[in-house]
Each structure stands twice: as C-alpha cells, then as structure tokens.
C-alpha positions as CSV (number, residue, x, y, z in Angstrom):
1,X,-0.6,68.3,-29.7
2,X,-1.4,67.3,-33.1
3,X,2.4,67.5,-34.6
4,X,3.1,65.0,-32.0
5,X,0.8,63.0,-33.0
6,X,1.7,63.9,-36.4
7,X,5.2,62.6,-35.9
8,X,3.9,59.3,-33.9
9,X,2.3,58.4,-36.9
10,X,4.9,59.2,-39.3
11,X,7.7,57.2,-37.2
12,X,5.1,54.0,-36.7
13,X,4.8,54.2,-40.3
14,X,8.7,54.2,-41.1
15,X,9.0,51.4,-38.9
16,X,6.4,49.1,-39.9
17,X,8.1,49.7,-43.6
18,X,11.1,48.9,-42.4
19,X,10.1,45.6,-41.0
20,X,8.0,44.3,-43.5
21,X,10.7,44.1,-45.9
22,X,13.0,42.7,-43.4
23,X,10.8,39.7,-42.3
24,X,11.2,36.5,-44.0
25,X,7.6,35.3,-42.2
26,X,5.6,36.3,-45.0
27,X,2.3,36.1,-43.3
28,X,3.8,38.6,-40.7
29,X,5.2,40.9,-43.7
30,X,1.4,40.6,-45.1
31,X,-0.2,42.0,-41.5
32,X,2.5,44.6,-40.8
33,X,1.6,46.0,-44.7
34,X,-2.2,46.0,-43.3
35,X,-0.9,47.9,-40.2
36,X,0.8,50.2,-42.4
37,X,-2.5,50.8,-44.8
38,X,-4.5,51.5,-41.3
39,X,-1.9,54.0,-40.2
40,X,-2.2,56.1,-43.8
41,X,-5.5,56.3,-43.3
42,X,-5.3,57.6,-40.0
43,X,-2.9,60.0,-41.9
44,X,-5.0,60.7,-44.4
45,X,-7.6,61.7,-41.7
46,X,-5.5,64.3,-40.2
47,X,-4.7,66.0,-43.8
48,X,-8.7,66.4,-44.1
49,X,-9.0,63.9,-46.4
50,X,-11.8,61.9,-45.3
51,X,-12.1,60.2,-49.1
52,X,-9.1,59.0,-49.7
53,X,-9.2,58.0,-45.9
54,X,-12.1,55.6,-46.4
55,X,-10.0,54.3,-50.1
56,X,-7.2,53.4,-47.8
57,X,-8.7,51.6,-45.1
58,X,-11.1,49.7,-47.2
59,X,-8.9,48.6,-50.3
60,X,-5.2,48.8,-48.9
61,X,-5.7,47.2,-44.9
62,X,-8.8,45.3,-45.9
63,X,-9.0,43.5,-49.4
64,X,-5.6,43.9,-50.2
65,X,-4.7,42.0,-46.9
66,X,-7.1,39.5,-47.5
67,X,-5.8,38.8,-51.0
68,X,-2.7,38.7,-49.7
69,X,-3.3,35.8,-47.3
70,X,-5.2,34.3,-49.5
71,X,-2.4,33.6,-51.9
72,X,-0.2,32.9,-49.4
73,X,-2.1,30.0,-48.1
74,X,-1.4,28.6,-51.6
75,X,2.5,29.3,-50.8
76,X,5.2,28.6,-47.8
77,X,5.0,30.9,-45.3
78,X,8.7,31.3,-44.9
79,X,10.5,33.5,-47.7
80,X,13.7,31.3,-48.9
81,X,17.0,32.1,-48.6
C-alpha cells in the first residue's frame, strides 16, 4: 500500500513540475510550485523525515509562496511571449 502511494506522490509531483514551467499565468505557475512544496513534504514524511518535513512545508509552500505573490502583484500576471 505504501509504494502505491509512494508512486502517487512521485507522479503528482512530476506533473505539477511539468506544468509550472509550461504555464504562462504566472500566478498559477506560483500556486502549482506551492502544491509541489506540500507534496515533498508529504514525501519527506514517508522517508521518516519529520524535520526536513516541517522545513518544506513551512519555507517552500508557505513563505516562499507568499513572496512569490507578493512580487508578482508588483508585475503582469501573464508571462510575455
């Protein structure tokens, strides 16, 4: 049960990669890289590393994300051609 939950989370993760760099809605790019933080530290939970874990969810989906949006509101949304 847990290698299939193992590979869930690995294939979510590919795929939210994926699309954030193939957006050109950069506030949708900037979510989609929160997603991705929240799904390495469920990742990071099943390889027993609780620490790192907590890092992840609090730095890379939470002020990371925030900064993000927060300069982006000083920018256009849409990435130019």
């Amino acid at each position: 049960m847990t290698m299939l939950i193992d590979f869930a989370l690995l294939f979510l993760v590919i795929i939210i990669a994926i699309a954030a760099v193939t957006l050109k809605d950069l506030l949708s790019a900037t979510l989609l890289l929160g997603a991705y933080s929240f799904l390495m530290a469920l990742i990071w939970v099943g390889m027993q590393s609780v620490d790192v874990a907590f890092m992840e969810a609090s730095v890379g989906a939470g002020a990371t994300t925030a900064f993000m949006i927060a300069a982006l509101s000083r920018m256009t949304r849409w990435e130019k051609k």
